[in-house]
N, CA, C and O of each residue as an XYZ file, in Angstrom:
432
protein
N      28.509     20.731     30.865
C      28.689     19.952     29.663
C      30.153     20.010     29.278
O      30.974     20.818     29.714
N      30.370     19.032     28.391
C      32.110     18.972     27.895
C      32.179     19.351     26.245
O      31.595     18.854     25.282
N      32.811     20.067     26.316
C      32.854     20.276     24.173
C      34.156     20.463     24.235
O      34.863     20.796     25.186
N      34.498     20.142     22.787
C      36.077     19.867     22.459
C      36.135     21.033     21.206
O      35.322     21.558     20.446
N      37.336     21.093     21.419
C      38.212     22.154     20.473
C      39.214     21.355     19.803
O      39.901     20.534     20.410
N      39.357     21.691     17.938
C      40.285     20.824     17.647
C      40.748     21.887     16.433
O      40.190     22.741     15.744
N      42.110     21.323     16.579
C      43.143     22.174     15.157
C      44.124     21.586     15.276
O      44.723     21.059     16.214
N      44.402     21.809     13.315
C      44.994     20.639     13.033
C      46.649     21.526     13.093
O      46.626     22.700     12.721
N      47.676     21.078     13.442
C      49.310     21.446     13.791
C      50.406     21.132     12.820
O      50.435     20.095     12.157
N      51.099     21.864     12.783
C      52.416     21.142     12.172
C      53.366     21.623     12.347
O      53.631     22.797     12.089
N      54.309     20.556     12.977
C      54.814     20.006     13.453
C      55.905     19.593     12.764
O      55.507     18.603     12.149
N      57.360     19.819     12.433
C      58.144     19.236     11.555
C      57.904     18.495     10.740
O      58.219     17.305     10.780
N      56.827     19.475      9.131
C      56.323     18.723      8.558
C      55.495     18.466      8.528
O      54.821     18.912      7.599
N      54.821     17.492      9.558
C      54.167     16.664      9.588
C      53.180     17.518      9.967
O      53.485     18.431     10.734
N      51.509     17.357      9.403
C      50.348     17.780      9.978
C      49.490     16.750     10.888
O      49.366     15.603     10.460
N      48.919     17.085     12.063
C      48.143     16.339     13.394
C      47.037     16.927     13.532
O      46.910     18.106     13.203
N      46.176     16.303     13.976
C      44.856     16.968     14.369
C      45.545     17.052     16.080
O      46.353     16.331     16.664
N      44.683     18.456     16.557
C      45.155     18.404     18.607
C      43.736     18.857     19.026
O      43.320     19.832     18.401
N      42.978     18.376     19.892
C      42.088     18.315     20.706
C      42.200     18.984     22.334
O      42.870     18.651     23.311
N      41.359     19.911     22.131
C      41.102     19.792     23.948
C      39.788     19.922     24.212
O      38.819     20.338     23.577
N      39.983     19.431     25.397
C      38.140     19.260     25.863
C      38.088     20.600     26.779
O      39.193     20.801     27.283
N      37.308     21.384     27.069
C      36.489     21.987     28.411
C      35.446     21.583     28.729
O      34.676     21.012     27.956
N      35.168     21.863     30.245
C      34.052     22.433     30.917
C      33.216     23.337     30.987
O      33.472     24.531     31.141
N      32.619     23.061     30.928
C      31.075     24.618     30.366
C      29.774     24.453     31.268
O      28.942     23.547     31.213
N      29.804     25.371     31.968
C      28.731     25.676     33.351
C      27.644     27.026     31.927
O      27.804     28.167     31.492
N      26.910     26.200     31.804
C      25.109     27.228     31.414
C      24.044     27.692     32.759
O      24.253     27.389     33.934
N      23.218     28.258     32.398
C      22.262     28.635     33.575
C      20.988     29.350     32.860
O      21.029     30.134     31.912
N      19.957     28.922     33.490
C      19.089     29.709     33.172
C      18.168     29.260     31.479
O      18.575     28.325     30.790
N      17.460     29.754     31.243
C      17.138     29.598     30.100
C      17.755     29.198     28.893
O      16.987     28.730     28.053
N      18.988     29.270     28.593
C      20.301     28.891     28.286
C      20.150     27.735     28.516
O      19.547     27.110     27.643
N      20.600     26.989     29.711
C      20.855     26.003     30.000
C      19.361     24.896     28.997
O      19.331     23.975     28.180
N      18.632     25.530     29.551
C      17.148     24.663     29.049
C      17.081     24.070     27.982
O      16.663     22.944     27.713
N      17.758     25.325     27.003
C      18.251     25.430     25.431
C      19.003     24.251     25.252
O      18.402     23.372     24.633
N      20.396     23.927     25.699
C      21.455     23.442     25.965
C      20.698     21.757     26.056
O      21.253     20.943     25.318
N      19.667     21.292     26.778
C      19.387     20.764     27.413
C      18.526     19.779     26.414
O      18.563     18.549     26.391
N      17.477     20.959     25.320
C      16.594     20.315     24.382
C      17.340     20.099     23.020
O      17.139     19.075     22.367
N      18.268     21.148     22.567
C      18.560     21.208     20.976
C      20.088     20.721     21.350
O      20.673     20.606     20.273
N      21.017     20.372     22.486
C      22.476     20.222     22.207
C      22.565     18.837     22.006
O      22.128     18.121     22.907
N      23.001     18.363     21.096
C      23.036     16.672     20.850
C      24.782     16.513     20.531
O      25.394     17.449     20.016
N      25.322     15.492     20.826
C      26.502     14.732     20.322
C      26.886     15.102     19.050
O      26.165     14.833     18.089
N      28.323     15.905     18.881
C      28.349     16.220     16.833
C      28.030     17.771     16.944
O      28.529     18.634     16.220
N      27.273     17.950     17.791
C      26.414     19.361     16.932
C      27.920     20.685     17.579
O      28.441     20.873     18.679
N      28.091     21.236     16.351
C      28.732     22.822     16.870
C      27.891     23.943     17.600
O      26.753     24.376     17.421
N      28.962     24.260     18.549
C      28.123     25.343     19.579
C      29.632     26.239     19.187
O      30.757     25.800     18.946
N      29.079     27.751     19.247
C      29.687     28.859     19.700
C      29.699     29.398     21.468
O      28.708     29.989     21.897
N      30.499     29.216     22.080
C      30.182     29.452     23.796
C      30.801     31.304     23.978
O      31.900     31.726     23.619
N      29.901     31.939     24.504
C      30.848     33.042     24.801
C      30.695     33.342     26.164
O      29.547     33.415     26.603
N      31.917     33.580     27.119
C      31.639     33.458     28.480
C      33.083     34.423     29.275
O      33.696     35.383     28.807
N      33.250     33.785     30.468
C      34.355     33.694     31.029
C      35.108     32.528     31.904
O      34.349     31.689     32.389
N      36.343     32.394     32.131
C      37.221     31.602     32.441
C      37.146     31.581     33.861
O      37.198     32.684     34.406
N      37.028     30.503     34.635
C      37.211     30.602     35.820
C      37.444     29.160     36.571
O      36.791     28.122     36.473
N      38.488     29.433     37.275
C      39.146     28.235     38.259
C      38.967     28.386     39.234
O      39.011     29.425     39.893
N      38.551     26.609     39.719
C      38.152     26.565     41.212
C      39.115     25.583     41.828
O      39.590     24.599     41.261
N      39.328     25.959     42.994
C      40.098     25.135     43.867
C      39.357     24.148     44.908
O      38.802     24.626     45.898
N      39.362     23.211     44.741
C      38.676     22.028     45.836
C      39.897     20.777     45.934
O      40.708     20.308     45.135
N      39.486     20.490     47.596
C      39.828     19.231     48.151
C      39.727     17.910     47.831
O      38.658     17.655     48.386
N      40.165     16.652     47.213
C      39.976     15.660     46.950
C      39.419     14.659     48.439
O      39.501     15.117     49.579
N      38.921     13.394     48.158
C      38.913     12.942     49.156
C      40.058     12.423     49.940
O      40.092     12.013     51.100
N      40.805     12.512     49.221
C      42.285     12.083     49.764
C      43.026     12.874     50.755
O      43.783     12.324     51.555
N      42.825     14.240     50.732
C      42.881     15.733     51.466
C      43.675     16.549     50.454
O      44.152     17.577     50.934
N      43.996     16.271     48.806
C      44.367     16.879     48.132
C      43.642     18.017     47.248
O      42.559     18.063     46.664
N      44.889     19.059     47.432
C      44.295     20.228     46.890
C      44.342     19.838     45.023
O      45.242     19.146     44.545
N      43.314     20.377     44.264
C      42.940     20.273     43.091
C      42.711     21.205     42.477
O      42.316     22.151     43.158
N      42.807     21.419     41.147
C      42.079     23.028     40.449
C      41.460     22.409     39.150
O      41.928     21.726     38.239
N      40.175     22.938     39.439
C      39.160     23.012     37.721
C      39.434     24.335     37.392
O      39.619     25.236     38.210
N      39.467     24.483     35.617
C      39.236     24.881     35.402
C      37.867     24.917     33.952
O      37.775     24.040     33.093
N      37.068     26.016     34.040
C      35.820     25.592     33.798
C      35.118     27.370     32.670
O      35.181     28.585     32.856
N      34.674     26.673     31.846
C      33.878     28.056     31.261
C      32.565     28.434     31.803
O      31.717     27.543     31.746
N      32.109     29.866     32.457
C      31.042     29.853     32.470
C      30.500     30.878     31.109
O      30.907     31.947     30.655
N      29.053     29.668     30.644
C      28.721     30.651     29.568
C      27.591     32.080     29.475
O      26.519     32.183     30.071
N      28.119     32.921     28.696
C      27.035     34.315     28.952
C      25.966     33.936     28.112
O      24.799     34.163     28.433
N      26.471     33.035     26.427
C      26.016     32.879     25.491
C      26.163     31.554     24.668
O      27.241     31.198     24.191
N      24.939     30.819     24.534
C      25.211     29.982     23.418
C      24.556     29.769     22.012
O      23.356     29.600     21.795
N      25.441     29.805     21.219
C      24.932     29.994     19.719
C      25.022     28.731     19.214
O      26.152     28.248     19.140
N      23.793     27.883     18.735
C      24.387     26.383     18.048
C      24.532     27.030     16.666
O      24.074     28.046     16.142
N      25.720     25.591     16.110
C      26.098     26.491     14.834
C      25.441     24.908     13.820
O      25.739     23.741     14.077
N      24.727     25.283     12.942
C      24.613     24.326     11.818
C      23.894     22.829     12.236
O      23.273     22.716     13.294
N      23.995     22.123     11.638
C      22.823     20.747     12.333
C      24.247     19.530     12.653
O      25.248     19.699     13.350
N      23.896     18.528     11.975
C      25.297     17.923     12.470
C      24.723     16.881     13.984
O      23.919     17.403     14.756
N      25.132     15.726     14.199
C      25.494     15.153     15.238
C      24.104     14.704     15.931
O      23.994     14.525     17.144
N      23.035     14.544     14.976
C      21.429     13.821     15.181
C      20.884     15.631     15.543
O      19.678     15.875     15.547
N      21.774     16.609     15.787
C      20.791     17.384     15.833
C      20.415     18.111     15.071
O      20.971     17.917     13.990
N      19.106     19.599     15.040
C      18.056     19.662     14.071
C      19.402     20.541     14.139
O      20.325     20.495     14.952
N      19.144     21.592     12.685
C      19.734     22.849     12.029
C      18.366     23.731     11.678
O      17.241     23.563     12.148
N      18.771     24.648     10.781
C      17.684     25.406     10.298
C      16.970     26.524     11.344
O      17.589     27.128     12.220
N      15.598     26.656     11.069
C      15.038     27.647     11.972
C      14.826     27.041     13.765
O      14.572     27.668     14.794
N      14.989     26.051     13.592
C      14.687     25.320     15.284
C      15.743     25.794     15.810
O      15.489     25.912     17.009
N      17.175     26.261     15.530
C      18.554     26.004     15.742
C      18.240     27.687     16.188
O      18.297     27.965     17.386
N      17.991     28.517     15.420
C      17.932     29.580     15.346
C      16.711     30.044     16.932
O      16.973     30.618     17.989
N      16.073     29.759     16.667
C      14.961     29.768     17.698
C      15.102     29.780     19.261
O      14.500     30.454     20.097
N      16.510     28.411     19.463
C      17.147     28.068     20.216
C      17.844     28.650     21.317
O      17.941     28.375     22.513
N      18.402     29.729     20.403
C      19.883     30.700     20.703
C      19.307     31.629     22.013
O      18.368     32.423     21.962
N      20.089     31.319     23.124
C      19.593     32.321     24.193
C      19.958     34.057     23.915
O      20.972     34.541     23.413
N      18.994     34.599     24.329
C      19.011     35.909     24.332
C      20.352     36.373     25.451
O      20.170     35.768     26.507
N      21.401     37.104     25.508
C      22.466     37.642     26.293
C      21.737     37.169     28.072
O      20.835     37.492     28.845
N      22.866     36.233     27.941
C      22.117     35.954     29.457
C      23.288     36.159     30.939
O      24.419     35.737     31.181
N      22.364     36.971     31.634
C      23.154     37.786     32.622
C      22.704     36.492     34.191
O      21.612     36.317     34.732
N      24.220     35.753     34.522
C      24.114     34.709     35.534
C      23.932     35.419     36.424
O      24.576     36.466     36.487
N      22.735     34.989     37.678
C      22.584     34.969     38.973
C      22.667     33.809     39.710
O      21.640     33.151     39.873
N      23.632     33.471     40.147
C      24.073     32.525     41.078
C      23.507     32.234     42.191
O      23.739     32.862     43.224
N      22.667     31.210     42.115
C      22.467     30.564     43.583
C      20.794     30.788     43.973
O      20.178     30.619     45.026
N      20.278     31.348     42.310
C      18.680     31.426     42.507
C      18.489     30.335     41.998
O      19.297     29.735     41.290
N      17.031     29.849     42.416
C      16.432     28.738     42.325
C      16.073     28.315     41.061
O      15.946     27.103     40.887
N      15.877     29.103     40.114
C      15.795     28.921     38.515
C      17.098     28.561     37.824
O      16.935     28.274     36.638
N      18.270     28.506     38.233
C      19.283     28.260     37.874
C      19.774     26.228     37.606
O      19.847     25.283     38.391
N      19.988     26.369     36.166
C      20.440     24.636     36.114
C      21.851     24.725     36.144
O      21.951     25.679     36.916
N      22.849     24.460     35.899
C      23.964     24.398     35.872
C      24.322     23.056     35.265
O      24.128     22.084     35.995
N      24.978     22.762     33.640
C      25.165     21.794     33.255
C      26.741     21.441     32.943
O      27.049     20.337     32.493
């Protein structure tokens, strides 16, 4: 999934809103979560780690992602068509420890 980060700057003066987007790899029950309650708008808390991958384009160029994988996601508040309240709460994956490359694994 893609979620954006934004804060607002200033800048000689002048105040800006600045945006960045990431990448966010979920798994597991998590992901499922991610999958039923994450809607457009809605705030998520991600807690994870950072990790870059290197791949080939079709062109034969070398490339680098970089990408969050998450341990944890917390939705925060309702917002963006999605629910808030106790559904939100309900939601929240329990500390989730990735195993890579088992068959229960979604990756979004």
């Amino acid at each position: 999934m893609r979620i954006a980060t934004s804060e607002r700057r200033k800048v000689d003066e002048v105040w800006s809103d600045h945006t960045e987007w990431h990448s966010v790899c979920v798994f597991g029950k998590a992901a499922e979560n991610v999958g039923r309650y994450l809607k457009k708008g809605r705030e998520v808390a991600v807690e994870g780690r950072i990790q870059t991958r290197k791949w080939t384009d079709k062109d034969g160029r070398d490339r680098w992602s970089t990408e969050i994988i998450a341990d944890q996601i917390e939705f925060l508040g309702g917002g963006g068509g999605g629910r808030g309240g106790d559904e939100a709460r309900e939601a929240r994956p329990a500390e989730h420890q990735r195993n890579q490359g088992q068959s229960g694994d979604i990756p979004f």
